[in-house]
N, C-alpha and C positions, 0 to 999 in steps of 0.2 A: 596502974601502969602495966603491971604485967597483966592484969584481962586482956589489954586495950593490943599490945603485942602477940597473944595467942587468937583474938578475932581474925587479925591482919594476915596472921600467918595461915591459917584457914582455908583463906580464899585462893584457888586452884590456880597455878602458873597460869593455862590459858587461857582465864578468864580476866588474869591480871594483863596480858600481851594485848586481850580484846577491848579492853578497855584504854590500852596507851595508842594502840594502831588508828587513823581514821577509818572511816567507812569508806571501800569499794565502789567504785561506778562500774559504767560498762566495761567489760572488756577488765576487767580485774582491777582497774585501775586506781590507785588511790586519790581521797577526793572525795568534794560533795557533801560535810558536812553531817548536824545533824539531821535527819529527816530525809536523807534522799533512800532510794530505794535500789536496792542491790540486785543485778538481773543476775539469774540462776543460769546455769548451763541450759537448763530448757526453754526457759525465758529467750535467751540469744537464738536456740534454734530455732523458734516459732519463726524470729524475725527476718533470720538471714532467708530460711523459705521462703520468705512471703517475698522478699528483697529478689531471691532469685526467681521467682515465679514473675514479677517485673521486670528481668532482661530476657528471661528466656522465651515466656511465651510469644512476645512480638518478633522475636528471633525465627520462633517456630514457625511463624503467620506467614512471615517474609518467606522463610525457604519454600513453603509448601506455595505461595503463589508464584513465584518464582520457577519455582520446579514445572508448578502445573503450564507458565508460560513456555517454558524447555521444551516440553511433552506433546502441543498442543500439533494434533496431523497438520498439515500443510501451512505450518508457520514462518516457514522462509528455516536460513539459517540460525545458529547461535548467536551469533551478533544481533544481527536485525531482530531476533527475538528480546534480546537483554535491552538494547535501544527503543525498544515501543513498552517492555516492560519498564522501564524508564519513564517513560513520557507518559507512559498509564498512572503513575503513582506520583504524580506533582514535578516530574521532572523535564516538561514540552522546551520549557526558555532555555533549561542549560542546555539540555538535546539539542535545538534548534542552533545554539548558538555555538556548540563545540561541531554537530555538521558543516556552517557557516565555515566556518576558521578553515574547517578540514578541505574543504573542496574548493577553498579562496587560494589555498596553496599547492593546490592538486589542480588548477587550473587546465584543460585542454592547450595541447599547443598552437602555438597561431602559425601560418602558415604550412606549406608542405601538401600532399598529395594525401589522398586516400592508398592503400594497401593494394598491390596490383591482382585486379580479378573484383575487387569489392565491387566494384559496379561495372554489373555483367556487360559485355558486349553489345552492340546492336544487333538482332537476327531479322531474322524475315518469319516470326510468328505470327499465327494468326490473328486477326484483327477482327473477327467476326465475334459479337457480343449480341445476344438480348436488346440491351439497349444502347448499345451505340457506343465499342470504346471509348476512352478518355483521348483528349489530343495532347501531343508531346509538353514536357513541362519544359517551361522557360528556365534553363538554371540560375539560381543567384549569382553565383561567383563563375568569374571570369578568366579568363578563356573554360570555355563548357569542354568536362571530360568529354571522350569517346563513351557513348551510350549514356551519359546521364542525361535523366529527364523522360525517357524512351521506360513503355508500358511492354511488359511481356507477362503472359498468361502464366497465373501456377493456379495451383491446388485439381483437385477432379473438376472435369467439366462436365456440365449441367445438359441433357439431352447431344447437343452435336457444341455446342455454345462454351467459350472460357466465362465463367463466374466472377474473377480474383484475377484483378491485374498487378503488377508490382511494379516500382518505379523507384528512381534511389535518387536522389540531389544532395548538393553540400548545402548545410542549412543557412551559409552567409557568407561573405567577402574576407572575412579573417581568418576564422577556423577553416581553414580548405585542404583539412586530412582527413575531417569528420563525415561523415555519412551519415542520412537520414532516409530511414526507409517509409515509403509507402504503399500502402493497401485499396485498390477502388475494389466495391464490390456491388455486385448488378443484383441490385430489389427484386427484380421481374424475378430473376433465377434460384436467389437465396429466400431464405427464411431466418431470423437470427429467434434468440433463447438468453433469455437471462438465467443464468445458472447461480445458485446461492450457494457462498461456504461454508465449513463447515461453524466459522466467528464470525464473519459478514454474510449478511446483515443481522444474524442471530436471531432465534426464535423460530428454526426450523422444527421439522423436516419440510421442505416446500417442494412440489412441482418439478420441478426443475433443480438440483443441486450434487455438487463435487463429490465422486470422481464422474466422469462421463460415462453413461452407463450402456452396456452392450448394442442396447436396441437403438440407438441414435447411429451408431458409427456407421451403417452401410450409406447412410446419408449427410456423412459429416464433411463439412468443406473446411470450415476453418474454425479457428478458436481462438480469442485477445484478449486481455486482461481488463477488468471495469477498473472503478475510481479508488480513491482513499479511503481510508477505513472511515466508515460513517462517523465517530465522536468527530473527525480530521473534515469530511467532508460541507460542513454547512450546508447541507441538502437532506433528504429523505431517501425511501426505497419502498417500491411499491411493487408487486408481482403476483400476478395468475388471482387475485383476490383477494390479498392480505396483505397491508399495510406494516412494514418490518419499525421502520418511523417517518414521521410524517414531512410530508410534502414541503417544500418551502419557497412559497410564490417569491420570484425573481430568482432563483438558483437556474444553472444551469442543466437541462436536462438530456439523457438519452432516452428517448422513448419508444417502446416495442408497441406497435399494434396485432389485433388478433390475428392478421393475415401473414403476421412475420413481416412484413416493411417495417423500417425504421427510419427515427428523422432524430436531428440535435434542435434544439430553442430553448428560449428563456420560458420558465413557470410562470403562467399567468398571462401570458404576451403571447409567445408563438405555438405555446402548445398546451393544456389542460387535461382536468380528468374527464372522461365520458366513458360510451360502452364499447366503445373499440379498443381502447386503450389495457394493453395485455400486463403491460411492465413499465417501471419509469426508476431509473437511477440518476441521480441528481450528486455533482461532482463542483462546489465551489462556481465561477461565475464563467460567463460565457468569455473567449480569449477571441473570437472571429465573431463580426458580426456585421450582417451587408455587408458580405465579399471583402470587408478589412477587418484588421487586426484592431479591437477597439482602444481607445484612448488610456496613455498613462499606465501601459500595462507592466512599464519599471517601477510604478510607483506604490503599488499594491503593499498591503498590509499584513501579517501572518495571520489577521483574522480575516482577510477575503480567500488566502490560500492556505488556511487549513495550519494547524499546528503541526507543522512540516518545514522543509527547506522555504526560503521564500522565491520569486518570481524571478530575480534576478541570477540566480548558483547554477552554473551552467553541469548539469546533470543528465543523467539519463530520462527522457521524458516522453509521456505518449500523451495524442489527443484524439480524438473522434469528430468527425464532421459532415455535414453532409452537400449535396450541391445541388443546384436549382432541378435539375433534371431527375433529383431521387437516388440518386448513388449514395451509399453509405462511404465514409473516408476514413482510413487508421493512419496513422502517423506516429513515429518512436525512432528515439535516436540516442546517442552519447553526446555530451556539450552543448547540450538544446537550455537557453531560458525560456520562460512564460512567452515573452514576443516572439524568438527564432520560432519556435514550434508554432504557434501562431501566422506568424509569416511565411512557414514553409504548406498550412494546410489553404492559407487564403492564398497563395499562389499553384494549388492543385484545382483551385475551382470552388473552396467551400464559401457556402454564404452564413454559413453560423457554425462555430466549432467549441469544444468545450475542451477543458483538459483532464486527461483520467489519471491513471496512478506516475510515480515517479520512482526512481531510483532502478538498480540494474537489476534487483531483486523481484523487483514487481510488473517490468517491463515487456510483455512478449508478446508475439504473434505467430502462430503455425497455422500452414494451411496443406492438406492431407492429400494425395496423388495416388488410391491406393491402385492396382490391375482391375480393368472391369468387372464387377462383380465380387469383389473382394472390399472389406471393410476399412475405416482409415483405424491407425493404429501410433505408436509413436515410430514404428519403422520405416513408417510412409508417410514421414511428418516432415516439413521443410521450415528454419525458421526466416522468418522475415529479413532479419539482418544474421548475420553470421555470428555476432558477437552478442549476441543476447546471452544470456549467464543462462536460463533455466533450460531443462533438458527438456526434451519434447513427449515424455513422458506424464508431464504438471498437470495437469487437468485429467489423466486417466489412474490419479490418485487421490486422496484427502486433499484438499485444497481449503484455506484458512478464507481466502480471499474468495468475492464473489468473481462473475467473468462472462463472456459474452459467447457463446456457441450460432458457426450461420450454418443453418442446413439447406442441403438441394431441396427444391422443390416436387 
């Protein structure tokens, strides 16, 4: 008995506590029996590493694209950047549909007048063109302001001849505070340019691209915004001999030929590839066609109009068109749908019109008036409508967006 008492007493305090205590799990915790295995102080840190190296670096991935979308020259605002950086990274439906909501409650107002001066007076300008002034537009809405509808010359004129006539109407019978500007502009006189961004259509440097570069301006008449950013557009982009992406038979196109004319038609139908063919931007589907507004055009789908607002959000909105006699046509307004704008270019004359970019951000038109012999510049820049958001500055910058340059001939 007393061996049996001097073994016992032997064995070390804390080898006796070690043996009454369980085994430790994670995290110190008691638990787990025999056989489980006890992580060490460095054991834990291997894993919280690894654990943080799984929130952090997607973290990191995010910010640096994010940032690089912040950063990007002529990407519009911070908003409009965070909203496409959005709809770049899986988020087109809730984008689309929190625009939706936004601009469903933000509605234009119905009735009331236009802002007094918005649409200029009547004068006695000259009417002499190249090819043949445009004749007075019919207004929609009723009773017709004083000078809507009535074509007055801007930008630099072309030998003795105005190039760029401008005209203003309200685009319907309800909205009749809105205004909607348009552009004719004389083929014979002009020359147009597809100019590429520095993100659309990607895969420069080409030919022709943003900022507008010194040697153009003594000959620059005007300058408008192209389409939707190509993932947006259902279309291609074709220029000077390099395909940016490709073609898409039945899209709607604007096509540059070598001689600077231009024309709008469907792919495939009214216009194709050949060897005159300089440029081709292709923007979603044609909205004018034979001199009307084609069919059902409230009915349209986000996949006929681009992972964008849809056809009916009455928004800022521009279209291109062109008319039996060879006139190129711009069009852009506030409170325009897919049809108004549509109905306002097939009541100018067009026999096929397409629609190009949307929102107020992407909207513009300048056309340039510099003293003769002197360059166009953004100080001798006029814009189309008065409320167009971008300064007249945007094209003799980084420019994200591609865009449309016509020069004298």
């Amino acid at each position: 008995m007393q061996t049996t008492r001097t073994r016992q007493s032997a064995v070390s305090p804390a080898l006796s506590r070690r043996r009454r205590e369980p085994e430790r799990g994670w995290g110190g915790a008691r638990g787990g029996g025999p056989g489980v295995r006890r992580a060490g102080p460095g054991r834990r840190r291997v894993w919280l590493r690894r654990i943080a190296c799984l929130v952090v670096l997607p973290l990191i991935l995010v910010g640096w694209s994010y940032g690089h979308a912040l950063t990007v020259p002529g990407g519009g605002s911070a908003g409009i950047r965070t909203v496409e950086w959005i709809r770049d990274h899986g988020g087109s439906g809730l984008v689309a549909g929190m625009e939706n909501l936004w601009y469903s409650h933000h509605a234009p107002p119905k009735g009331g007048k236009p802002p007094p001066g918005y649409i200029p007076a009547a004068s006695r300008a000259s009417t002499v063109s190249h090819l043949g002034a445009p004749p007075t537009i019919v207004p929609l809405a009723s009773p017709p302001l004083p000078g809507e509808g009535v074509w007055h010359p801007i930008g630099r004129p072309v030998g003795e001849s105005p190039a760029i006539y401008s005209a203003f109407v309200r685009p319907d019978t309800v909205h009749t505070s809105l205004v909607t500007g348009v552009a004719w502009m004389d083929p014979r006189l002009l020359s147009a340019r597809l100019f590429a961004g520095s993100q659309e259509p990607g895969g420069g440097p080409w030919p022709y691209q943003a900022p507008i570069p010194a040697g153009v301006t003594n000959s620059l008449v005007a300058a408008f915004n192209s389409g939707f950013r190509m993932k947006d557009s259902h279309g291609g982009y074709y220029a000077y001999g390099r395909t940016a992406v490709p073609l898409a038979k039945g899209a709607a196109s604007l096509v540059i030929y070598n001689d600077g004319t231009a024309t709008v038609g469907q792919w495939g139908r009214d216009v194709g590839m050949g060897p005159t063919v300089a440029a081709v931007r292709q923007n979603l589907s044609l909205i004018v066609d034979h001199r009307q507004p084609v069919p059902r055009l409230g009915d349209g789908s986000f996949k006929q109009w681009g992972n964008t607002l849809g056809n009916k959000v009455l928004v800022w909105r521009s279209g291109v068109g062109v008319t039996a006699d060879g006139a190129l046509l711009y069009a852009a307004g506030n409170g325009l749908s897919a049809s108004s704008l549509a109905g306002v270019l097939a009541r100018v004359g067009a026999v096929r019109a397409m629609e190009m970019d949307i929102n107020s951000e992407w909207t513009d038109f300048f056309a340039f008036d510099p003293s003769p012999g002197r360059p166009a510049s953004p100080a001798n820049a006029t814009k189309l409508l008065p409320d167009m958001s971008q300064p007249t500055t945007r094209y003799f910058q980084p420019s994200a967006r591609d865009f449309v340059v016509m020069l004298a001939r």
